[in-house]
C-alpha positions in Angstrom: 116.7 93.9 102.6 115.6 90.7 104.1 112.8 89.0 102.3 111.2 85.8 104.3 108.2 83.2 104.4 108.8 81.7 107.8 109.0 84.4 110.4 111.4 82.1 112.3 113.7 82.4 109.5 113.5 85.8 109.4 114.6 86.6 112.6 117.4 83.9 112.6 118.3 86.0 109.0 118.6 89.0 110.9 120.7 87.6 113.7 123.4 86.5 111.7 123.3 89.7 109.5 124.0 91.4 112.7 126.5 88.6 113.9 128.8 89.0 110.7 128.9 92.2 110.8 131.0 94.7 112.6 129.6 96.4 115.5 126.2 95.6 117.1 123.9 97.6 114.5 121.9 97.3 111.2 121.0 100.9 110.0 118.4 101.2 108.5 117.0 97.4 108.0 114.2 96.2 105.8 112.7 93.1 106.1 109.4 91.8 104.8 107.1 88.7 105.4 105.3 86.9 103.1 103.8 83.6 102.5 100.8 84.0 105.1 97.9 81.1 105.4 94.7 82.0 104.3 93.7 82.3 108.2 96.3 84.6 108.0 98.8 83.0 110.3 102.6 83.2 109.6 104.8 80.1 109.6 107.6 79.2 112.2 109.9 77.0 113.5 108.7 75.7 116.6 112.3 75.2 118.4 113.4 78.3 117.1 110.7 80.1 118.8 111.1 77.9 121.9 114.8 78.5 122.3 114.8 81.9 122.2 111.9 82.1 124.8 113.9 80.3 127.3 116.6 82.5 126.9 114.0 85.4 127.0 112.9 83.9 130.4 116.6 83.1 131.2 117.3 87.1 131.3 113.8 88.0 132.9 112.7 89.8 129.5 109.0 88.7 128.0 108.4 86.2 125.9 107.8 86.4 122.2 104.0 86.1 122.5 104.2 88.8 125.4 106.0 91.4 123.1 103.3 90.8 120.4 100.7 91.3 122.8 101.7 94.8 123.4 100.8 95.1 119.4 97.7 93.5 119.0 96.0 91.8 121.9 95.3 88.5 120.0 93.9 86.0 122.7 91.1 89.2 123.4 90.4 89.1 118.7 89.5 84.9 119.5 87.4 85.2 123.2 85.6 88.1 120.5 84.6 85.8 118.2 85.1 87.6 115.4 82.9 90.6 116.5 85.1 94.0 116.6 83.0 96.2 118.6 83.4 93.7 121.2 86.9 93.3 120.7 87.6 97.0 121.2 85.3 97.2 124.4 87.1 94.3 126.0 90.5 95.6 125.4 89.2 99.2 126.6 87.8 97.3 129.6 91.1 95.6 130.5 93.8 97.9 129.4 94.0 99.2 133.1 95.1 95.5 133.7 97.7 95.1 130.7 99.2 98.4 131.9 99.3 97.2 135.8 101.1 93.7 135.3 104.1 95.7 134.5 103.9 99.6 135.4 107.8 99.8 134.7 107.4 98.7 131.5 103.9 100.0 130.5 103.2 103.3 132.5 103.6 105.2 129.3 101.3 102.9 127.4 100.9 99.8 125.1 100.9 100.1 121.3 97.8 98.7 120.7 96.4 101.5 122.9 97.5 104.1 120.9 96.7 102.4 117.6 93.0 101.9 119.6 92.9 104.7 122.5 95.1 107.7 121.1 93.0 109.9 123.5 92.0 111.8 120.4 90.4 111.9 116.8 87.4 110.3 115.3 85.9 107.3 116.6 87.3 108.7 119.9 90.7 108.1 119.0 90.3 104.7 118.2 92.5 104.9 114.7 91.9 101.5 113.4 88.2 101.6 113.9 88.4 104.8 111.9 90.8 103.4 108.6 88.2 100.0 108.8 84.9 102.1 108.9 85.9 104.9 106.3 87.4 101.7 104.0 84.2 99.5 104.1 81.8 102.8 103.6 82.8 103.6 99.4 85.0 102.2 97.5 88.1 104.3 96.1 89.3 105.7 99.9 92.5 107.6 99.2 95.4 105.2 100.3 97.0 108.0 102.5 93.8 107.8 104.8 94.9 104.1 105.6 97.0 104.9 108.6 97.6 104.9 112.4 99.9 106.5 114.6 102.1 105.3 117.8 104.0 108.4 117.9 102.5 111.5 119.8 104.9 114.5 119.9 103.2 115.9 122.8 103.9 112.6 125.1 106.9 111.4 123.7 108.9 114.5 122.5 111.2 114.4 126.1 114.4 115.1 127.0 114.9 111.2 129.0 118.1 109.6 128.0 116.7 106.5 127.5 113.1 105.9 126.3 111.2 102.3 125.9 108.1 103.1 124.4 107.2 104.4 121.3 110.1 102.5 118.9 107.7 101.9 116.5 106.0 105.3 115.1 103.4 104.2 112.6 101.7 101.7 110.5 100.4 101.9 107.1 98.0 99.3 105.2 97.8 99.2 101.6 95.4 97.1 99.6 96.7 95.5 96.9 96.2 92.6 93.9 97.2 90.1 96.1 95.8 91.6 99.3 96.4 93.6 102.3 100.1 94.7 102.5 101.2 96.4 106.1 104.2 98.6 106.3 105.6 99.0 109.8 108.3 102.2 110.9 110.7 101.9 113.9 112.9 104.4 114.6 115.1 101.7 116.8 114.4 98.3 117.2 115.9 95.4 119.6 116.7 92.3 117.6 117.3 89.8 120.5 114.4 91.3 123.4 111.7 92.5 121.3 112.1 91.6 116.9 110.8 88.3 117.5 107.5 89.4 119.2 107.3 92.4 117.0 106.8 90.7 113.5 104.4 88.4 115.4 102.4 91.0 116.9 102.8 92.9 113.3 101.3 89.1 111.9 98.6 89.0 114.1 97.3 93.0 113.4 97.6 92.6 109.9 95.6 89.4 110.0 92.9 91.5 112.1 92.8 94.0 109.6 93.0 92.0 106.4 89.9 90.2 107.8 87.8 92.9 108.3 88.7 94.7 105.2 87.6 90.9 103.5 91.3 90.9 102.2 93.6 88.1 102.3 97.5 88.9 104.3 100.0 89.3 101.8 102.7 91.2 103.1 104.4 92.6 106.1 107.1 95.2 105.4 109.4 96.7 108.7 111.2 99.3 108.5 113.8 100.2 111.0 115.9 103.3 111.3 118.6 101.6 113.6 118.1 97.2 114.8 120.7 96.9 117.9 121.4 93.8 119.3 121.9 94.4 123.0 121.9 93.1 126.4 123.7 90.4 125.2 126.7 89.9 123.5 127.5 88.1 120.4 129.5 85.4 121.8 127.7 84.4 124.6 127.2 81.1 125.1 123.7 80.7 125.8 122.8 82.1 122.5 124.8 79.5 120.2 121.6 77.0 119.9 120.3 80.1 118.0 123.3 80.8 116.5 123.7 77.1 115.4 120.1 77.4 113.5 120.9 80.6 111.9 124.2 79.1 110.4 121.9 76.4 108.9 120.0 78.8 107.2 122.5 80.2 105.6 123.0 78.2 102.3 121.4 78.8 99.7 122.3 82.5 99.8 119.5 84.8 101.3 118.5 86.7 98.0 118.1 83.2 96.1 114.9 82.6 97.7 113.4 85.3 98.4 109.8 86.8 96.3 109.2 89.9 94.6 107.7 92.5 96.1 103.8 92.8 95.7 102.3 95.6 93.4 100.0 97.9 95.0 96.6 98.6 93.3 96.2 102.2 91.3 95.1 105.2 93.4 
């Protein structure tokens, strides 16, 4: 398990595990974040963030803040101003837009739209608005209530080789002492194209939902059935910059610094 207060860090972490070990896989990984601001923001490293972009745009894959994007549409949460009807109108408004700049990519949907537009359910599928209405009406809402789907048997159960979209099935959030904790489940993930932007787009829904369930961010927990690094290998040369920071991060030993994990309040 990899335990982390700068998400930068974490993903360097999780390179290297991956790196030193044989083969190009990590089955199953956990990794949690903590140490959020009280806005709710994660910290990073600036340059790690920055090199692996490059090399992101280097390979013609999307950047970090893209990737996270496709899990909570965060530049549409500020233009709402903090109003969440709006915010759900103007992402079902543009999604015909998100899903156009890249029909490859997105023709089978974004995550955000399923965890907002599952095309069925209450509040017309829109699962968050459902957990964040039914929590703020009474207190003592049953903890099992607090989650949202990606995954849809019906769309995704098909016989393709490869598939992009769903990796990640679910998402659970969990009041607790010290706040809001979010538990994430990916039956693959892909450490060098997509981790990165994950846990940030992860950040920035958890934020969302801590705020309007007047909770402060605690935790983010993923869990991932298999982390693969492909489409590109370990020893290529463009990704010793990264690498190079990992290695850095390396002393003192990972479970040294990491926190405890956060209790979760009494059913």
């Amino acid at each position: 398990m990899l335990r982390e207060t700068n998400l930068s860090h974490a993903w360097l972490r999780l390179l290297l595990r991956v790196l030193d070990c044989a083969g190009t896989e990590i089955a199953p990984l956990v990794l949690s974040l903590s140490g959020f601001r009280t806005d709710g923001s994660h910290p990073e490293d600036e340059s790690v963030r920055r090199d692996l972009d490059r090399l992101l745009a280097q390979r013609g894959k999307l950047s970090s803040e893209d990737v996270a994007f496709t899990i909570f549409p965060q530049r549409l949460w500020r233009m709402s101003a903090g109003d969440r009807d709006r915010f759900f109108e103007l992402y079902r408004k543009t999604f015909p837009r998100w899903r156009a700049l890249n029909k490859k990519l997105n023709h089978r949907g974004l995550y955000f739209e399923r965890l907002a537009m599952y095309g069925r359910g209450p509040c017309d599928g829109n699962q968050l608005e459902w957990i964040l209405s039914e929590y703020g009406s009474r207190s003592g809402v049953r903890r099992s209530l607090l989650q949202a789907t990606t995954f849809d048997p019906e769309r995704d159960h098909v016989r393709s080789a490869q598939l992009g979209f769903p990796c990640l099935q679910q998402v659970s959030f969990v009041p607790t002492a010290e706040g809001l904790a979010v538990n994430a489940f990916y039956a693959t993930q892909q450490i060098f194209d997509k981790a990165y932007g994950n846990y940030l787009g992860l950040t920035h829904l958890g934020a969302f939902m801590a705020h309007e369930m007047s909770l402060p961010l605690a935790q983010v927990n993923v869990m991932v059935g298999v982390a693969k690094l492909e489409r590109i290998g370990k020893s290529d040369p463009q990704l010793a910059p990264l690498v190079e920071a990992a290695r850095d991060l390396a002393d003192p030993p990972v479970s040294a610094v990491f926190p405890a994990p956060i209790a979760a309040l009494a059913s």
